[in-house]
C-alpha positions in Angstrom: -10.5 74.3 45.6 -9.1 71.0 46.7 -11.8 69.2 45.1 -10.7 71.1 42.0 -7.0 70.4 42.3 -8.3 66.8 43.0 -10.1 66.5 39.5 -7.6 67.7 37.7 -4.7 65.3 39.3 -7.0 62.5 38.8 -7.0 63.4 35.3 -3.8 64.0 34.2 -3.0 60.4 35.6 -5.5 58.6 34.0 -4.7 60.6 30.5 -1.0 60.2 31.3 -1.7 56.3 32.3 -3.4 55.9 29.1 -0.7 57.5 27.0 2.2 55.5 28.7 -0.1 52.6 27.8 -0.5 53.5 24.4 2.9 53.9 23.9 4.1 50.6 25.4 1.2 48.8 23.0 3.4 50.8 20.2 6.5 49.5 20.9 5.9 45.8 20.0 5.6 46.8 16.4 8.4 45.1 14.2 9.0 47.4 10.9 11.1 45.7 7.9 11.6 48.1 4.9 11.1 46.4 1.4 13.2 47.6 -2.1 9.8 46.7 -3.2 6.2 47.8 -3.9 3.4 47.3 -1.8 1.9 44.5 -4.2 5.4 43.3 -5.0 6.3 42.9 -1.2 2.8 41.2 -0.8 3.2 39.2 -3.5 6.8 38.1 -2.0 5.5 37.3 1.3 2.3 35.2 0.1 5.1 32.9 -1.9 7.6 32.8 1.3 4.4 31.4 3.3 3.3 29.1 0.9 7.1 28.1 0.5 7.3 27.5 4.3 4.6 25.3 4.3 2.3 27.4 6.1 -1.5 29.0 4.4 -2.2 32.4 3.7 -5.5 32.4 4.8 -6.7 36.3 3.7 -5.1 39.2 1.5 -7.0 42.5 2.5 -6.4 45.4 0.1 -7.4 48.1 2.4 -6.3 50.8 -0.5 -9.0 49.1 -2.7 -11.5 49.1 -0.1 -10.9 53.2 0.2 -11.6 53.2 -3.2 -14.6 51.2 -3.0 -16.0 54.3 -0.8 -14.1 57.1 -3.0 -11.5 57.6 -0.4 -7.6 57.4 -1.1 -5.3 55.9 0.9 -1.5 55.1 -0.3 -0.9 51.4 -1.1 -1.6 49.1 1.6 -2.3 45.1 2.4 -2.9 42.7 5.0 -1.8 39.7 4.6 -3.0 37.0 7.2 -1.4 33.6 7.8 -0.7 30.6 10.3 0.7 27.4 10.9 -1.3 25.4 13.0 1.9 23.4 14.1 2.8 26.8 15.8 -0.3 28.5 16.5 -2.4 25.5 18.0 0.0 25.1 21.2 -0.1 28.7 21.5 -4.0 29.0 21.9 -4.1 25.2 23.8 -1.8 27.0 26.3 -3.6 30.7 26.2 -6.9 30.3 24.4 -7.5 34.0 24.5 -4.5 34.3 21.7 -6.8 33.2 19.4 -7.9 36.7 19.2 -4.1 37.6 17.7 -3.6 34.5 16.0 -3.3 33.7 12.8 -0.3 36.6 12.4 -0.7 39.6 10.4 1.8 41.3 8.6 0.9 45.1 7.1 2.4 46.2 3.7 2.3 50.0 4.1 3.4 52.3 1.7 4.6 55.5 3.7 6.3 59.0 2.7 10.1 56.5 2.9 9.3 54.0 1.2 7.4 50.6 1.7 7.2 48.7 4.5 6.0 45.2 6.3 5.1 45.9 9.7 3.7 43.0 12.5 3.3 42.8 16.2 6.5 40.8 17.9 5.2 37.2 19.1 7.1 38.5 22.0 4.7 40.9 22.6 1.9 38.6 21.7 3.3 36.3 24.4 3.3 39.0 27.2 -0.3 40.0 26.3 -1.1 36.5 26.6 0.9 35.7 30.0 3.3 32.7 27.9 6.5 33.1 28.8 8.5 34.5 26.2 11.2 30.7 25.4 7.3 29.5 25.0 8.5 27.1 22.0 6.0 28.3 19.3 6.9 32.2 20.4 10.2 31.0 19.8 9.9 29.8 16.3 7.2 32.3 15.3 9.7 34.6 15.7 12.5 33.6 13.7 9.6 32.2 11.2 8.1 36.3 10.7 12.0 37.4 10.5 12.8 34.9 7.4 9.4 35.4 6.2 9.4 39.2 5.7 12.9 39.0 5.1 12.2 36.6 1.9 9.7 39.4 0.9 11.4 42.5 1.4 14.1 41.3 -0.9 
């Protein structure tokens, strides 16, 4: 019986472990509503990059590729992008970023409305054991902010 009782404790903290850990991952998700559609939004956000200086190095219409496979998903794109004035010191000084870097930013179109969504730098920081002043966390930061600002306008 203890052996049972064992079992299941040992399960319900590992499941429970995983679920705290999920939820954590979740919460370094930045959402920015757009008067916009999803192309419109995407549209918006390739010009702010290219604006800024930085390249938009991929646009994944994952709606389109749903299609492609007669399935239906609402509106939705990736856009991917970098500066490698910003990026490069991040990856110089945590190599393994490289596997978050360049940014992605998610146009989603959901039930309220559309939406940008990304993963903080702050959180890409932590993941990556920078310290959150790192200089290029810093300016990524307010870079994504004005970015998807620019586009959800």
């Amino acid at each position: 019986m203890l052996n049972i009782t064992f079992k299941t404790l040992l399960s319900v903290l590992v499941v429970g472990s995983w679920l705290t850990a999920a939820h954590a991952a979740g919460t370094d998700r930045v959402h920015v509503p757009s008067a916009h559609s999803v192309k419109q939004t995407a549209d918006n956000l390739v010009a702010a990059v290219e604006k800024a200086g930085a390249k938009v190095f991929a646009r994944v219409d994952h709606a389109a590729g749903g299609k492609s496979v007669d399935m239906e998903i609402p509106a939705n794109e990736l856009i991917i992008f970098g500066n490698p004035q910003l990026g490069t010191p991040v990856i110089r000084d945590a190599p393994e970023a490289g596997l978050d870097l360049p940014i992605r930013v998610a146009i989603i179109e959901t039930s309220d409305g559309t939406i940008l969504v990304y993963h903080s730098p702050a959180s890409l920081a932590a993941a990556h054991g920078l310290p959150a002043d790192h200089p290029s966390i810093v300016k990524m930061t307010g870079a994504l902010k004005n970015l998807t600002a620019a586009a959800a306008k």
